[in-house]
N, C-alpha and C positions, 0 to 999 in steps of 0.2 A: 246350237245343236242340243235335240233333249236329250239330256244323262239319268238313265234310273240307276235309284240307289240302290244299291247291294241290298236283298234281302237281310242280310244279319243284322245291319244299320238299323230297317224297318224294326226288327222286331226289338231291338234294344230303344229304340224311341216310346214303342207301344209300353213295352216293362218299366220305365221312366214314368210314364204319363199316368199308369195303374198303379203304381207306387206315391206317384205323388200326389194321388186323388185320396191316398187312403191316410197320409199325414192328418193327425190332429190338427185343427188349427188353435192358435190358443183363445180364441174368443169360445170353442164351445169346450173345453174341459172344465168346465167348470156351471152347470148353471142353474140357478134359484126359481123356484114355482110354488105357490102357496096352497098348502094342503086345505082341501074345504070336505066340507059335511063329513059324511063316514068315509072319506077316501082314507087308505092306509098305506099308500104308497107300494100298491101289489103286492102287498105280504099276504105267506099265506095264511088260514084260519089257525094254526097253531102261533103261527110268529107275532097273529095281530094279540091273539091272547098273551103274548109276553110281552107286547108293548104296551099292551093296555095297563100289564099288573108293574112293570118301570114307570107309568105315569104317574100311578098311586102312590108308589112310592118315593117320586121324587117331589108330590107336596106335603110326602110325611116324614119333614125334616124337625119335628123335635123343637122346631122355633113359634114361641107364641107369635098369632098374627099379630095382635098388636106390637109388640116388638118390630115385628118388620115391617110395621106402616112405620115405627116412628124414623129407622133407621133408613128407608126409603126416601120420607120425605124432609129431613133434617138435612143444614149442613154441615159438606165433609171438610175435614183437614189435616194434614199428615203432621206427625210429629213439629217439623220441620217451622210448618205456617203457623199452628198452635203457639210454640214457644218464641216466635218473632213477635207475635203482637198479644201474649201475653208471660213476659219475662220470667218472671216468680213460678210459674208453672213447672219448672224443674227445679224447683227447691232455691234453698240457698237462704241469706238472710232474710226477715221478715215475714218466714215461712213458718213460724210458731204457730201451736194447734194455737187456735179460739175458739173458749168455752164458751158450753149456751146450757138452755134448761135442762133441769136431771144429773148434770155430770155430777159426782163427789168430789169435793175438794178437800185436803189434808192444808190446815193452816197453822204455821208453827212461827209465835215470835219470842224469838231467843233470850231466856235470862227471863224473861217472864212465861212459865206455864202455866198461870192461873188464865192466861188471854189463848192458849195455844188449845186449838180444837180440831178434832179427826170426825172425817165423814161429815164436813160442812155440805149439806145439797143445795144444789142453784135451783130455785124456782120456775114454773114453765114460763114465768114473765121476765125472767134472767136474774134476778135478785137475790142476794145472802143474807144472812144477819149475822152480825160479830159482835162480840161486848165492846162498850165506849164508842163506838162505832154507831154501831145499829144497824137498821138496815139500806144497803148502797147495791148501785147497779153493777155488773161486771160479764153479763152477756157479752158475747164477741171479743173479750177481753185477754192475752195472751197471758200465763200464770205472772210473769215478769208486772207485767202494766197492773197487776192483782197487789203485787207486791208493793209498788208503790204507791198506788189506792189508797190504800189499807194503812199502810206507815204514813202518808201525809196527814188522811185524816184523824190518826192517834195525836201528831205533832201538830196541828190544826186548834184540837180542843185539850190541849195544853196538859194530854197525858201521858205521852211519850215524846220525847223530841226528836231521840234518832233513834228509833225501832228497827230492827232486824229482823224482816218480816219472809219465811219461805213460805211458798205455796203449790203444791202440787196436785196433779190430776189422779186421784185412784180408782177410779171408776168411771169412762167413757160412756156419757147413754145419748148424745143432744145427739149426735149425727151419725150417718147410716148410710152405707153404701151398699149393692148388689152385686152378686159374680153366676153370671147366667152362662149356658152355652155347654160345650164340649169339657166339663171339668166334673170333677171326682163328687164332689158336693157342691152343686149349686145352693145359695142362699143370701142369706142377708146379714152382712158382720156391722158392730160398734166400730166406728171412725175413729183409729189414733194418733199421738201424733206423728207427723211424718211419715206414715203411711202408706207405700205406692203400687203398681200395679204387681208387681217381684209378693210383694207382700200379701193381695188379693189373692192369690194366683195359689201362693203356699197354706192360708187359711179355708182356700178352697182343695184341698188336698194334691193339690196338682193338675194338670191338665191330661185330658183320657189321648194318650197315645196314640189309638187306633182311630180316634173318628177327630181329631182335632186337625182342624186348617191349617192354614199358614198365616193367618190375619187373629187380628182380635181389634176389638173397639173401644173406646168408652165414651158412650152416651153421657153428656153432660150437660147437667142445668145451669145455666149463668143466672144471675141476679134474683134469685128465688124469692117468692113472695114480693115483686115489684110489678110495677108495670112495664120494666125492661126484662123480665124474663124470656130464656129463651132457651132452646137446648141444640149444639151442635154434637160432633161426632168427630173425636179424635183417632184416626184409623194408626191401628200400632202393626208392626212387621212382627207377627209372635217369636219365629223360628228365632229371630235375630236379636230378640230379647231374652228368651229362656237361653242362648248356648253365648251371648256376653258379647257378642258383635253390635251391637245396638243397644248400651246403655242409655241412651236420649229416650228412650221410647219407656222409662221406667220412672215414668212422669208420678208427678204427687196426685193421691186422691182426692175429692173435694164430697164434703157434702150430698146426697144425693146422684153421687154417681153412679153409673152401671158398667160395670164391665163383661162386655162379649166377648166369650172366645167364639168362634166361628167354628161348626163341622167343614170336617173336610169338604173337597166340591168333587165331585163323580165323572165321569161321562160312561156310557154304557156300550157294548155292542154283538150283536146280534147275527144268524146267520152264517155264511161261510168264513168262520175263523175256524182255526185251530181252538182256540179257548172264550169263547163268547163268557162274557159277563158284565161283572162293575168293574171299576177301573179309578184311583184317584188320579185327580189332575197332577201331574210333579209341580215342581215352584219354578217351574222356567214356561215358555211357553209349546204345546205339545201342537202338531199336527196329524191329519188323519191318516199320511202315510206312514207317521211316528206310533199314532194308537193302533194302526193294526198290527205292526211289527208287535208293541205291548201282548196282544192279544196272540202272538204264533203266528202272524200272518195266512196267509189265504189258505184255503182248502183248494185239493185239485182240483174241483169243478164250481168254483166261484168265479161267479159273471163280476171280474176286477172292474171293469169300466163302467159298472151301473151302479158302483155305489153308492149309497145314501146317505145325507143326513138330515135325520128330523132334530129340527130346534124351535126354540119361541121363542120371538121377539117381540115386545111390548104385547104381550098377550097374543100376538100371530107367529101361527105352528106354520111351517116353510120346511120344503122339502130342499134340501140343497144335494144335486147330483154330481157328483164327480169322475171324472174317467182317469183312475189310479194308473194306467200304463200307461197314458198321457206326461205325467209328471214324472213315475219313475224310469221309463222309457228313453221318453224322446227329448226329458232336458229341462221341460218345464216344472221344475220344484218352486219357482215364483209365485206358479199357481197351485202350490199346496193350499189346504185348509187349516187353518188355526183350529180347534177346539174348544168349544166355551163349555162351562158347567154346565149337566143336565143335557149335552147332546145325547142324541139315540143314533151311534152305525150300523147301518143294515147293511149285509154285502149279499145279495143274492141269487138263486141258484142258476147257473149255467142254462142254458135252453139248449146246450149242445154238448 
């Protein structure tokens, strides 16, 4: 026998069905399209003109290009891998400066001062000259191995036997490291010894507060002037070095190093916020539900579910759209969006 169903039934089946037609699903909260020719991702002629003028200025970051080819295409390695497979790189014995050409040297042997001379200079081919001596090599030479040099060959030619020979460095010129980046005076200081990034860092007057990163680097030459040279990149944690959590990271300098501090990294955003602007990334990882909240979150009539974001990856600008009431709604935070440096958030205007 046919039983119809109670109309209230009907229409609470119909309200189920319309309800659950309008569910996000999670395959579309989220989805990526690549921005081509003059497209601007429907912004309007005032919004394309601030994106145009956040373009310009996100490749006028203050970093020479070449700098950032070399730091692109060199290899990287953290503290961590650095000092495994090169030991001596955080100090300790065997870490004595080694002179080279230009430095002055103070040489003092004791009980004879007719032999003891001040502002001895090492030659650009690494060589001294001392009385009874003459002239002997001592490039690369730590003051110590100078010292015993120097005393054998007095005891050698039978004019000292056991000489008391000190030798000191007073004047640093053979080597020469850089401190580029995010710091009070960038430039180029005398190599001393012992010397390390703590130490760059304070001869650079410190690091600029407002626009410094959270990283820093040092570009480093290995085996210079060989046919094994090469330069890697030691990435250091800055935050956790200047405030003493991360003494490992305040490694010795070398010869021709460079040391980067990194500007801060940005992301921007635009449109229906409360506070449109820049924005630094924090030191954790930020999402776009997180940068709008940063930003005052939404205006009344921000269209939440067409938000945008322009980014570039390997050279291609990608729109990546997001439907915000998707995630904060209905549960999907898994499909929040991460934040990389140099995103652009658009949130825009309501059609309704």
């Amino acid at each position: 026998m046919n039983r119809r169903l109670p109309i209230h039934f009907l229409i609470a089946l119909i309200l189920v069905s319309l309800v659950t037609g309008c569910v996000t699903t999670g395959e579309d909260v989220v989805s990526i399209t690549t921005l081509k020719g003059s497209d601007s991702a429907g912004l309007k002629p005032q919004e394309r003109a601030q994106l145009e003028e956040i373009k310009r200025s996100r490749t006028d970051t203050g970093v020479d290009p070449g700098l950032s080819a070399v730091i692109e295409k060199t290899p990287h390695f953290t503290v961590g891998e650095y000092l495994s497979s090169h030991p001596g790189g955080g100090g300790g014995p065997g870490q004595d400066y080694r002179v080279g050409g230009y430095d002055i040297l103070s040489i003092v042997v004791y009980e004879e001062a007719d032999l003891s001379r001040e502002a001895v200079r090492i030659s650009a081919d690494g060589f001294i000259s001392f009385p009874l001596v003459g002239r002997v090599k001592v490039e690369n030479m730590t003051t110590s191995e100078i010292e015993n040099l120097i005393a054998k060959k007095l005891a050698d030619q039978q004019y000292l036997l056991d000489a008391h020979v000190s030798v000191m460095v007073t004047d640093y010129r053979s080597k020469r490291y850089m401190v580029l980046g995010a710091v009070q005076t960038p430039g180029t200081h005398a190599l001393q010894a012992q010397e390390r990034v703590l130490d760059a860092i304070s001869k650079a007057m410190g690091v600029l507060a407002d626009k410094a990163g959270k990283s820093a680097m040092v570009i480093r030459t290995e085996n210079p002037d060989t046919s094994k040279e090469r330069k890697i990149v030691i990435n250091l944690e800055l935050q956790g070095l200047l405030k003493g959590r991360d003494q490992s990271a305040n490694i010795l300098l070398m010869d021709r190093d460079v040391l980067f501090v990194a500007p801060a990294e940005y992301f921007y955003i635009m449109g229906q916020v409360k506070t449109p602007g820049s924005y630094q990334i924090p030191d954790r990882e930020l999402t776009v539900v997180e940068a709008i909240s940063m930003a005052g979150g939404f205006t009344p009539i921000a269209s939440r579910n067409r938000t945008r974001i322009i980014r570039v990856e390997d050279g291609v600008e990608k729109i990546i759209q997001v439907k915000v009431d998707a995630i904060t709604k209905e549960g999907m935070k898994i499909k929040d969006v991460a934040i990389q440096p140099n995103d652009v958030i658009i949130i825009p205007e309501s059609f309704f």
